[in-house]
C-alpha positions as CSV (number, residue, x, y, z in Angstrom):
1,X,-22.5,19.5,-14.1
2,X,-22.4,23.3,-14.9
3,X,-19.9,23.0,-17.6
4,X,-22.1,20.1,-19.1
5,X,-25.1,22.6,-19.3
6,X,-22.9,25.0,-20.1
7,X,-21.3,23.4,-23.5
8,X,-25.0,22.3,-24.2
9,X,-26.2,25.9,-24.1
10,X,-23.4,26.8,-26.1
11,X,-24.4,24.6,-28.8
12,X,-27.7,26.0,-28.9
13,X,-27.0,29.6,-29.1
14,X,-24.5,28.4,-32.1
15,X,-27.2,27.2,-33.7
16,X,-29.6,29.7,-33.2
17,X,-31.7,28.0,-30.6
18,X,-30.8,29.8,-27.4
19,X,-30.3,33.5,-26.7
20,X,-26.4,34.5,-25.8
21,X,-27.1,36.6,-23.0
22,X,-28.1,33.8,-20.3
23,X,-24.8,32.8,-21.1
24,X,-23.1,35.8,-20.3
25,X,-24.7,35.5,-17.4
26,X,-23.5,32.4,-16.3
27,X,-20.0,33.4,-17.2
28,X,-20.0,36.1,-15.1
29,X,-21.5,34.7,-12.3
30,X,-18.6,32.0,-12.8
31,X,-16.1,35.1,-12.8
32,X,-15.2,34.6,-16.0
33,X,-15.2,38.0,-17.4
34,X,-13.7,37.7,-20.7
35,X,-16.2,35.1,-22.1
36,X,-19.1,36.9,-20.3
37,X,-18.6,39.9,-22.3
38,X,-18.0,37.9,-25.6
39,X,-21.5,36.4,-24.7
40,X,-22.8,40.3,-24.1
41,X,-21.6,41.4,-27.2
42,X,-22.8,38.6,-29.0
43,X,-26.5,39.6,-27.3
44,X,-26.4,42.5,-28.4
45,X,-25.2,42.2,-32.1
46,X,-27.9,39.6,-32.3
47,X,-30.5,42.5,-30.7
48,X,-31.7,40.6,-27.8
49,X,-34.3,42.2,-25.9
50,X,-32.9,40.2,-22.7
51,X,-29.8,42.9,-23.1
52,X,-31.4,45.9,-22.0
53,X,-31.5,44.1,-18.5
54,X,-27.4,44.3,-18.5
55,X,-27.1,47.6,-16.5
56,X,-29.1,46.6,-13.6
57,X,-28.6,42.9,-13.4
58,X,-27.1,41.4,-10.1
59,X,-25.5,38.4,-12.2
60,X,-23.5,41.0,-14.1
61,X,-22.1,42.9,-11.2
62,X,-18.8,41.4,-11.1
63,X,-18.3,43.2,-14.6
64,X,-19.3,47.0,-13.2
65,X,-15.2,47.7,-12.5
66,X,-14.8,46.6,-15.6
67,X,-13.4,49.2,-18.5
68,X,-15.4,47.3,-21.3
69,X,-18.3,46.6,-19.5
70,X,-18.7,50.5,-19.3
71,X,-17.8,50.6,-23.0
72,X,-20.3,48.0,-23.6
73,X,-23.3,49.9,-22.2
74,X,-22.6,52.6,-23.4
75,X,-23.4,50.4,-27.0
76,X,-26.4,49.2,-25.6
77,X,-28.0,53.0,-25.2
78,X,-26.2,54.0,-28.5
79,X,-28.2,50.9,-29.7
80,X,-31.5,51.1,-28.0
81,X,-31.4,54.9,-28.2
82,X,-31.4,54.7,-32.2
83,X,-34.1,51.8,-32.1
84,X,-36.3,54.1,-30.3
85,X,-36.1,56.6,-33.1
């Protein structure tokens, strides 16, 4: 049942329909680290506001020991730090 919503979700942020980052989410909380933080970095290349969430949320904290996960953030203040400008 999760992989059904999952693929259907899937199509819908390929078509511009659904944000990536709930995704992410769900990948992570799956364990499934690499596609999580394909879904992360599609979030934030697609400037979802949902993103700035990624530091603090408990669905992501199987991705804190992760080396790119650190790298990642550090994107997301490089990002929202030159938004902010």
């Amino acid at each position: 049942m999760l992989e059904n919503r999952l693929r259907a979700e899937i199509d819908l942020c390929g078509r511009g329909l659904m944000p990536a980052y709930p995704i992410a989410r769900t990948y992570a909380n799956s364990g499934r680290r690499g596609q999580a933080m394909q879904y992360l970095e599609a979030a934030l290349s697609r400037h979802e506001t949902m993103i700035l969430a990624a530091r603090t949320d408990p669905m992501l904290t199987v991705l804190r020991d992760d080396p790119s996960y650190g790298a990642f953030l550090m994107q997301v203040d490089r990002a929202t730090g030159e938004r902010l400008r």
